[in-house]
N, C-alpha and C positions, 0 to 999 in steps of 0.2 A: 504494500500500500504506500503511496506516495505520501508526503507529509513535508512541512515546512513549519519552523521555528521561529517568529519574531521577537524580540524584546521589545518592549514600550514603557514608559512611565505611567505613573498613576492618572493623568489628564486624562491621557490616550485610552487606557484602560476601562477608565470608567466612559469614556465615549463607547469604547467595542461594544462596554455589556451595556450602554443602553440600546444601543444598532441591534443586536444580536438578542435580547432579553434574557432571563433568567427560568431556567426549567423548574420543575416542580423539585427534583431530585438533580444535587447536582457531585460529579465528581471529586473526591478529597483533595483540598485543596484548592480547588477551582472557583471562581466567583461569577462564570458565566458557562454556558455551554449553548449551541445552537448546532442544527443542521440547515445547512442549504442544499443547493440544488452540486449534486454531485461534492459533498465538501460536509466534513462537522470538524467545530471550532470551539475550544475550549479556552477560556483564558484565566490563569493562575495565581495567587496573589502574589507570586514574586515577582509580576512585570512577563512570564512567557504564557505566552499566545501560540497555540498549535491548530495546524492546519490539516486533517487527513482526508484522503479521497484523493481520485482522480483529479479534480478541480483546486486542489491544495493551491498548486503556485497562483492560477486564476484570481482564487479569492485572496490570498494572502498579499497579491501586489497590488490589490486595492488601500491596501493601509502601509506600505513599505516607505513611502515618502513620510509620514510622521513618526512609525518608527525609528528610523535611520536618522532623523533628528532628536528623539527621547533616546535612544541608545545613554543606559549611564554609562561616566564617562569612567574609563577601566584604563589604572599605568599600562604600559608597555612593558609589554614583558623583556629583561633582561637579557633572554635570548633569540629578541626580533620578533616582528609581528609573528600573531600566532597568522594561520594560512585562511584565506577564507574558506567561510561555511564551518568552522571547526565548532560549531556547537549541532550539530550534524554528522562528525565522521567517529567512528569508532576509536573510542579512547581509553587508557587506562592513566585513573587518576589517585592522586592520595591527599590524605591528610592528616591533622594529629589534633588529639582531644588531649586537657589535663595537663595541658605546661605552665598553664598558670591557675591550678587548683595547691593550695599547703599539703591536703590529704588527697590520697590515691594516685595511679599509676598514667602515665602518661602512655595513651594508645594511638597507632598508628594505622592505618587501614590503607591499601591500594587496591582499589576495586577497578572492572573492565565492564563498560557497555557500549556494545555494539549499536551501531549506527539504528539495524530496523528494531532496536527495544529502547529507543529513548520516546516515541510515544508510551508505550508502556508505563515504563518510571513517571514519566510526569504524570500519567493517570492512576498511577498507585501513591502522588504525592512528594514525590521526591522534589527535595528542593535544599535550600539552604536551611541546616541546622539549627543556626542559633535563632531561627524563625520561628521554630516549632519548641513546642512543649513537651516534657518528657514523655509523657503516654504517649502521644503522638508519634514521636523518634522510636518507642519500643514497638509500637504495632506497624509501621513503616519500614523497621530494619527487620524485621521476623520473616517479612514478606520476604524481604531482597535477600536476605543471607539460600533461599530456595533458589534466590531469581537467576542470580549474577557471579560470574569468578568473583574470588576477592579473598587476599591474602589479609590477615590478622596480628598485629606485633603489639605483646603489653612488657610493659618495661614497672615492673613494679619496685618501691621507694628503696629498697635492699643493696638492688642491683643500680640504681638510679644515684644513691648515697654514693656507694663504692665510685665510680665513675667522676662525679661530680668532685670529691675529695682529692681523686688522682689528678685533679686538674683541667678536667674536660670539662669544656662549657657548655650549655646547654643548646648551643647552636648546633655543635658537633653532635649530641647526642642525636637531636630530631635529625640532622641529615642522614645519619648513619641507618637511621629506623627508618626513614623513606625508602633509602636505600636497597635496603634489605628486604622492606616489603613489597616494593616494585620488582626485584629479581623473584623473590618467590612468587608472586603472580606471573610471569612468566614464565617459571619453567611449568606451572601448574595451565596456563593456553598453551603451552607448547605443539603443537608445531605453529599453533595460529599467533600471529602477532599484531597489534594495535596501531595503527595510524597515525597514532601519536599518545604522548604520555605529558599528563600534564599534572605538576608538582602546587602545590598553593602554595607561593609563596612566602619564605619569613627569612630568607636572605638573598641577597642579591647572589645570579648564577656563579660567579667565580668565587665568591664565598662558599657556597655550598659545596663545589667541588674542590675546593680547596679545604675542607673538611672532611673528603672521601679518599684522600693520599692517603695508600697506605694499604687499602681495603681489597681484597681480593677481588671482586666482583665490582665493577661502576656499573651503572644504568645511564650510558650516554646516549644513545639514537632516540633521535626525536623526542628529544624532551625538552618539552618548555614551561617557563615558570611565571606566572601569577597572582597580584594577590585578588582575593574575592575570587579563587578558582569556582567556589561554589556555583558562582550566576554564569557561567562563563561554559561549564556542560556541566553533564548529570552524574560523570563522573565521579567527580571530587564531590560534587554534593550527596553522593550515595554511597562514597568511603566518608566522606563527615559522620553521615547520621550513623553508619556499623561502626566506626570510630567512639560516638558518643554512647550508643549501648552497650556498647562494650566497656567502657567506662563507668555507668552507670550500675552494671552488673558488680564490677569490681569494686564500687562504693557500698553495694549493699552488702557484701560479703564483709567487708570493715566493719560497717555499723553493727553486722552479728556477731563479729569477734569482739569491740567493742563493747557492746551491750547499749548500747544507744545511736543515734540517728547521728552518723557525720556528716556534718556540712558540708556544702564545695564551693570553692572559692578562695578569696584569700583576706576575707573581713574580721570584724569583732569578734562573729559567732565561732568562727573558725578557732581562732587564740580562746575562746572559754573552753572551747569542744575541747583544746590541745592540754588544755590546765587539768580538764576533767579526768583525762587519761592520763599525766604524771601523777594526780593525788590519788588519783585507783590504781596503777599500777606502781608506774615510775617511768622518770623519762626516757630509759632506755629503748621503749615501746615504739618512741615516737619516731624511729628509725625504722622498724615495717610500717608506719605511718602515714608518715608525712616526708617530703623534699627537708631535710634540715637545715639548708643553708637560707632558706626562706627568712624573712624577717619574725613571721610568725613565732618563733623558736622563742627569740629572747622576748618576744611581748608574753607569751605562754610563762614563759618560766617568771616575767615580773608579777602576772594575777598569783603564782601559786606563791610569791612569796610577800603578796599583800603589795607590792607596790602601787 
């Protein structure tokens, strides 16, 4: 089935679903849907607008002049425009949850979807993470973990300490985890290979591979980097969301070894939560816990000592 992807802003958006109306029942996710004549068109609350049927491009370059003007505006990526139509071509993309939570493990996900299943994803909801709400991300990733390849890397605070203490920054750590989890997504398509790979960015490309000297394995063919890889294909936004359940899973397991609910993030709550587990246990804990070099540490240990 033929199918076409625009981005739009919120104007343009709320002009489609008035042009187009709103069904009785609509799509997750979705804030309009309509069928026309040869052509059904759904539009998303993240700005994309899909076009399937026969009549796809038809109907879809009735609106491409105002899209192409609402396009948000997205850096350059460090290693050259991406190619056109790349939120269309089969990708394999990553990302990382929990590098700036005090508790739990920082997860890394590289997932692969193929060009004819990004209608799919977008009508199972995928989209950018930090959009959605957790129930939503665990009933959205349960589907995709059936749907899609996707390689899985947790780096829990043990192994994350040890690392960090030996002097490795935490730049080096997520490149090394992308790393890793973009080769094993690949040898797991093997012999099928991706069209391109696309990284969400969090450091400029010569940084990041100047983090990977060393490593037996690089990931260099066609890889390009991003930030807001999420809006950018459904890639990265469908390793975000198995990224953040997988995170989510690994906080619930805390708070049961804990005996109480640990927060995520890096606030007040968190330094009481940290105080809670030194005067129940003792601080040594706080090491399967928490990233220690965090600032949290010494605020944690000033509640426990009445500061």
């Amino acid at each position: 089935m033929s199918h076409t992807v625009l981005i739009v802003n919120e104007a343009t958006l709320q002009k489609m679903k008035d042009h187009y109306g709103v069904p009785a029942k609509l799509p997750a996710g979705a804030v309009f849907a309509a069928k026309v004549d040869g052509c059904s068109v759904t539009g998303y609350r993240s700005g994309k607008v899909l076009f399937q049927g026969k009549e796809a491009q038809t109907e879809s370059a009735k609106w491409e002049g105002q899209a192409a003007a609402s396009k948000p505006k997205k850096a350059s990526p460090p290693s050259g425009q991406l190619p056109a139509g790349f939120a269309n071509m089969s990708v394999a993309g990553s990302d990382e949850v929990g590098t700036g939570d005090f508790f739990g493990p920082i997860t890394v996900v590289a997932a692969y979807v193929e060009a004819d299943r990004i209608p799919e994803l977008a009508a199972l909801g995928v989209r950018d993470s930090k959009d959605m709400k957790d129930p939503e991300i665990v009933s959205v990733a349960k589907k995709l973990l059936r749907t899609i390849p996707y390689s899985l890397l947790v780096l829990r605070n043990e192994k994350y300490n040890d690392l960090q203490e030996s002097g490795m920054s935490q730049g080096k750590i997520k490149a090394i985890l992308h790393n890793q989890a973009l080769g094993k997504l690949q040898d797991k398509m093997a012999p099928e290979k991706p069209e391109a790979v696309l990284v969400d960015q969090f450091a400029e490309k010569s940084i990041y591979y100047r983090h990977l000297k060393g490593q037996k394995r690089i990931i260099e063919e066609n890889v390009f980097f991003s930030t807001k890889g999420e809006s950018i294909h459904l890639a990265v936004a469908a390793a975000s969301i198995l990224a953040r359940y997988a995170f989510l899973k690994e906080m619930d397991t805390l708070s049961e070894k804990a005996g109480f609910t640990i927060p995520k993030g890096a606030g007040p709550k968190v330094d009481e939560a940290a105080a809670r587990l030194i005067r129940t246990y003792d601080e040594s804990v706080l090491r399967h816990f928490t990233k220690l070099h965090f600032a949290n540490t010494e605020k944690a240990r000033r509640i426990v000592r009445g500061l």
